[in-house]
N, C-alpha and C positions, 0 to 999 in steps of 0.2 A: 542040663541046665540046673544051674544052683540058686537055691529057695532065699531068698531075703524078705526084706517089709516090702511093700510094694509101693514106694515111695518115690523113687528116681530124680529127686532135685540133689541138683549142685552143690547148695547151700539148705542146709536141712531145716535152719531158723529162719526161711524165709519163703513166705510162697504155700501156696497148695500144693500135697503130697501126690502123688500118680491116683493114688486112691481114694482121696478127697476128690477129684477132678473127678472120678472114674464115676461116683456114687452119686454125684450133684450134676454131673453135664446132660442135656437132652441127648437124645439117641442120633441126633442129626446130624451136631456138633462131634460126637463123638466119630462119626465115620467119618464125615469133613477133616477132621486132626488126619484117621487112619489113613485116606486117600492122599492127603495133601503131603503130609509129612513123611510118612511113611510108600508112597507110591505101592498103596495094595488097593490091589484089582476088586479083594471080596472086603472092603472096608465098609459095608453097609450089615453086609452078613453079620461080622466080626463085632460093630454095633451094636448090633439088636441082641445078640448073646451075651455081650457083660452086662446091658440094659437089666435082660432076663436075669440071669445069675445073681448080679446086686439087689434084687426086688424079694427075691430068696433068701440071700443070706453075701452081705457086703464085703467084696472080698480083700484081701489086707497084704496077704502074700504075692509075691512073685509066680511061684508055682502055682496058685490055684487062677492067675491071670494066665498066665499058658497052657494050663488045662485048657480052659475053658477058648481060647483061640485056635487051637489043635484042633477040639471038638468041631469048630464052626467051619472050618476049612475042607473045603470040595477035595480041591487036591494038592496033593503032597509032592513038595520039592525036595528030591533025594538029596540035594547039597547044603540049604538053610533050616535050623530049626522055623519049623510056621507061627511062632511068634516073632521073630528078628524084627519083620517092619513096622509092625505092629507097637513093639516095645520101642522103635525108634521114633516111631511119630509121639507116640505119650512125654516119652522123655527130652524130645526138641519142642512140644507145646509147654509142659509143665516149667523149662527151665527159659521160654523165650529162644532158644539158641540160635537161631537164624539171626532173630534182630541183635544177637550179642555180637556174632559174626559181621555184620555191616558196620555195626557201632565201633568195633575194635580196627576194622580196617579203613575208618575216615580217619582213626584217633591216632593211627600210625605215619599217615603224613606227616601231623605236626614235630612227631618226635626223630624219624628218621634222616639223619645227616645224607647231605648229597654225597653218593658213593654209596651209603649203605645200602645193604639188602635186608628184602624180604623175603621169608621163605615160611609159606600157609603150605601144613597138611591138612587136606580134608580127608574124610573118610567115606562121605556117599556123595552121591549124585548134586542133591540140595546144596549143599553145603558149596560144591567142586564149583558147581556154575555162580554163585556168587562170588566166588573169588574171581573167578575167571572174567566176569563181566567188567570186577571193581577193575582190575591188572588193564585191560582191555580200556574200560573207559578212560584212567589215566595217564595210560599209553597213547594215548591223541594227541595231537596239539590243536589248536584252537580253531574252528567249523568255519574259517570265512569262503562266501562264494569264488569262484575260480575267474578271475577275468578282472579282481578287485587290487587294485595296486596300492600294496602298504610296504613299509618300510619294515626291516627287523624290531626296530625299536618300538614300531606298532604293534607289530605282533608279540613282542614280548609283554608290552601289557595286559593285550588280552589276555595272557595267561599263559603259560607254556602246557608243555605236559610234564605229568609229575613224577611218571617212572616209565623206565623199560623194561619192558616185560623181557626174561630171559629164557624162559621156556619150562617145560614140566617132567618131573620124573617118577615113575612108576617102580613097584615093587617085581625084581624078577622072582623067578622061579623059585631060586635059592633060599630067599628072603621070604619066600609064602610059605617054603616047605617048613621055615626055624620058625615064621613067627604066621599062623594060619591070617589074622585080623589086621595083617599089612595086607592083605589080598587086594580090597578098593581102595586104598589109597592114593591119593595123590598130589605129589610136593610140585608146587607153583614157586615160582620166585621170580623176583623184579628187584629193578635196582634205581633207589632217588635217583633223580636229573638233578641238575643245577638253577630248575626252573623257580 
């Protein structure tokens, strides 16, 4: 792992740095982020250790944030460094990036001609199921009970749906062996209606 500021926002002039968050957040808050974002099992452990660590001596770097998570970790997973989730919950709390994620895919409706496509890579889990839901959700047409006699032209006010979902593609073998961090990814694509 290579050392930087321990900073991890998007946009550097804006926002709390990973380390401003790291030194001011309660120990609570901070496994809540670990657990939530990061989907780590020992986010309560991993807490209380930069708690500890910060009250010592506040840390600033990269590298001494994954010391000090290494340290705290029961056991060791021979394929990820034992900081990965860890730094991935800080860096999707510090920069909002879920709610960036939702925001940008209502905001693509408006601008997406009927026939275009969409095509979201995510990279983990969080990320995959929000897309999947939004694809999913505007993949519908409109909820009316079954047995309710409307015309097309009814229905089309209520709202059509707004895409087709076309289906998702993953990274083969090839593609993991040239590029390791295609590993989780995963390309969604849907295509505007005419709705």
């Amino acid at each position: 792992m290579r050392d930087g500021p321990l900073d991890m926002r998007m946009d550097p002039t804006r926002g709390q740095s990973a380390a401003e968050w790291l030194q001011t957040a309660e120990e609570d808050d901070i496994a809540w982020v670990i657990k939530t974002f990061g989907e780590e099992r020992f986010g309560k452990r991993i807490a209380r250790a930069i708690v500890e660590r910060n009250r010592i001596q506040p840390m600033t770097r990269t590298k001494e944030l994954a010391e000090v998570i290494a340290a705290a970790m029961p056991v060791k997973d021979k394929h990820k460094h034992p900081a990965t989730r860890t730094f991935q919950a800080v860096r999707i709390w510090v920069n909002s990036e879920l709610e960036e994620i939702e925001q940008a895919l209502k905001s693509s409706l408006s601008v997406l001609a009927p026939g275009g496509r969409l095509s979201i890579i995510s990279f983990h889990s969080l990320e995959d199921r929000i897309v999947k839901r939004f694809m999913r959700e505007q993949s519908r047409g409109p909820q009316v009970p079954a047995g309710i006699p409307m015309t097309e032209a009814q229905l089309k006010k209520l709202g059509g749906r707004e895409l087709r979902a076309l289906g998702k593609l993953m990274p083969g073998e090839e593609e993991v062996a040239e590029n390791p961090r295609a590993r989780s990814s995963v390309l969604r694509i849907a295509e505007r209606t005419n709705a």
